[in-house]
RODO-2510 file (C-alpha; in nm, 4 decimals, decimal comma):
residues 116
     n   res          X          Y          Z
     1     x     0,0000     0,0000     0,0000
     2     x     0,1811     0,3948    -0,1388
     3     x     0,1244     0,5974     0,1579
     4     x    -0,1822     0,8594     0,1173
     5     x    -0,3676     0,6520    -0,0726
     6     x    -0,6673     0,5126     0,1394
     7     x    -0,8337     0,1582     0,0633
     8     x    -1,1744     0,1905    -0,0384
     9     x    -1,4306    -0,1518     0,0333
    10     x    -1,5557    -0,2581    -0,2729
    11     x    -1,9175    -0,2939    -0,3154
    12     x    -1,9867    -0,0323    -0,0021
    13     x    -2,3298     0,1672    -0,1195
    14     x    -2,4435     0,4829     0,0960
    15     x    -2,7633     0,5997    -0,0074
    16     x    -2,7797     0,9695     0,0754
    17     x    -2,9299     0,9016     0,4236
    18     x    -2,6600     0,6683     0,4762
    19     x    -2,4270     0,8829     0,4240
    20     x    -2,5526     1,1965     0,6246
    21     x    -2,5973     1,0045     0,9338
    22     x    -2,2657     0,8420     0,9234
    23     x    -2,0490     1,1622     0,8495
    24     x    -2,2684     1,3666     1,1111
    25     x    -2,1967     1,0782     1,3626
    26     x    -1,8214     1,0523     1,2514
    27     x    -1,7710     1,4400     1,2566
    28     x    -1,9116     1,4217     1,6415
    29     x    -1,7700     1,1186     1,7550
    30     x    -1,4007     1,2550     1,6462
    31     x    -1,3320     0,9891     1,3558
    32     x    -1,2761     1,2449     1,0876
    33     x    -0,9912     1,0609     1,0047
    34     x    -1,2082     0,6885     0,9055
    35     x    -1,3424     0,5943     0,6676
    36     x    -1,7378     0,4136     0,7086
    37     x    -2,0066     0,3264     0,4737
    38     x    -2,2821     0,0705     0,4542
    39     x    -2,3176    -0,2146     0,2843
    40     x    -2,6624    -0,4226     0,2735
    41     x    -2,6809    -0,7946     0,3083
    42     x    -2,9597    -1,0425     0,2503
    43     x    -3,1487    -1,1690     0,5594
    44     x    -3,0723    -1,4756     0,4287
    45     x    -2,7157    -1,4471     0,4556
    46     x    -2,8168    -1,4267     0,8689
    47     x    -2,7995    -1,7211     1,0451
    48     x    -3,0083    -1,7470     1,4114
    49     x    -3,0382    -2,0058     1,6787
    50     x    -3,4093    -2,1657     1,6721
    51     x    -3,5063    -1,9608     2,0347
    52     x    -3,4332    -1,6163     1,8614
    53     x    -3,7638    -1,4245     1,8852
    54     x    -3,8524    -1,3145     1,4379
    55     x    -3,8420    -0,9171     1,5927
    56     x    -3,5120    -0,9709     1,7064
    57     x    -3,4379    -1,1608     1,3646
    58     x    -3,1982    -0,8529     1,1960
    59     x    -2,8789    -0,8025     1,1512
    60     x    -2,6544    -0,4648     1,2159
    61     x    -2,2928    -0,5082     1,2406
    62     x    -1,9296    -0,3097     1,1684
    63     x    -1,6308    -0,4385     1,0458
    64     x    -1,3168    -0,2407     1,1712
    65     x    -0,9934    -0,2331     0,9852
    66     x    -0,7878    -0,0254     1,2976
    67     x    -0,4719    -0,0228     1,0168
    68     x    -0,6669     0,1122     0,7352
    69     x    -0,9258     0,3436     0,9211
    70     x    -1,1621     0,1792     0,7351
    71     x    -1,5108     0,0496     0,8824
    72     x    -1,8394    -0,1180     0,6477
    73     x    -2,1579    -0,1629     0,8244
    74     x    -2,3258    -0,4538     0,7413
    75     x    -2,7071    -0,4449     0,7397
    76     x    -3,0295    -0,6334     0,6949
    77     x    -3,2639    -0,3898     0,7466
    78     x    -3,3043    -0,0121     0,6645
    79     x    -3,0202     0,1734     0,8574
    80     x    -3,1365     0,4087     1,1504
    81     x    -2,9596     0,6910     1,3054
    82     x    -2,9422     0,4977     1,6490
    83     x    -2,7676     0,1767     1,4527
    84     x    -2,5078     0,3844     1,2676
    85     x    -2,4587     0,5800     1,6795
    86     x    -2,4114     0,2191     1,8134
    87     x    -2,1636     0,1007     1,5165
    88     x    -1,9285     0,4036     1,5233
    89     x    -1,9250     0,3977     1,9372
    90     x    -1,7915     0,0306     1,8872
    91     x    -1,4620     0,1978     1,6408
    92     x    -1,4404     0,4724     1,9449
    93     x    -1,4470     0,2537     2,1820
    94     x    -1,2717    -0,0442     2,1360
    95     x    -1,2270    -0,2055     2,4431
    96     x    -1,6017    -0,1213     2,5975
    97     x    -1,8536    -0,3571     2,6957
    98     x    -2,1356    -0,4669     2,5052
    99     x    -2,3137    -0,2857     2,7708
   100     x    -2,1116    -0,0042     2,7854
   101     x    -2,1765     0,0908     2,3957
   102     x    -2,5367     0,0188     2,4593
   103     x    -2,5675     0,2856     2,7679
   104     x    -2,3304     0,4916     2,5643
   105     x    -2,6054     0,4981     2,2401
   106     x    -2,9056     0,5307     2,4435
   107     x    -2,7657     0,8670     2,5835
   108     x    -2,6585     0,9925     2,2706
   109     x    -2,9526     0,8760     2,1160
   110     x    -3,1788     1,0727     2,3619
   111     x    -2,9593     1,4020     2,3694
   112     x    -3,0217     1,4035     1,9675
   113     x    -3,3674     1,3624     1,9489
   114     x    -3,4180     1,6099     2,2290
   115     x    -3,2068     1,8827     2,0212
   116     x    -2,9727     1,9114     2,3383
***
């Protein structure tokens, strides 16, 4: 890899939404320096244990590449503010819980919609 020149995922689509939330949410998260877009799977790709509930049958994930700043989130379903918060506190936040990132989004979530 030439130095300066960023690797770009192949096959990485951001619709215009897409794109808005995850450059607002990179911009305020401090990861001006990443690169993130979104790239839709098929639910069919998705495979659950029999006991998982159909509502909790989706799929929202990111995959981080720490050397190349580079992180794809992988979707199911139509993205939502709140997923693209969740994915981008995971790249922040490395080494936080599960838990942690889930606290972490329901704040954040909350202080956006309230305009705070």
């Amino acid at each position: 890899r030439r130095q300066g020149l960023r690797y770009r995922p192949k096959l990485c689509i951001k619709t215009k939404k897409d794109k808005d939330m995850i450059e607002k949410w990179k911009a305020l998260l401090g990861l001006g320096d990443w690169f993130f877009c979104a790239r839709e799977i098929l639910p069919e790709q998705v495979v659950y244990d029999d006991d998982c509930l159909q509502r909790d049958r989706y799929f929202i994930g990111i995959k981080i590449d720490t050397t190349d700043k580079v992180g794809v989130i992988y979707h199911d379903r139509i993205l939502t503010e709140q997923d693209v918060i969740h994915e981008l506190l995971h790249v922040k936040f490395p080494d936080n819980s599960e838990q942690w990132i889930n606290e972490a989004e329901s704040l954040l979530t909350l202080v956006q919609s309230n305009g705070i």
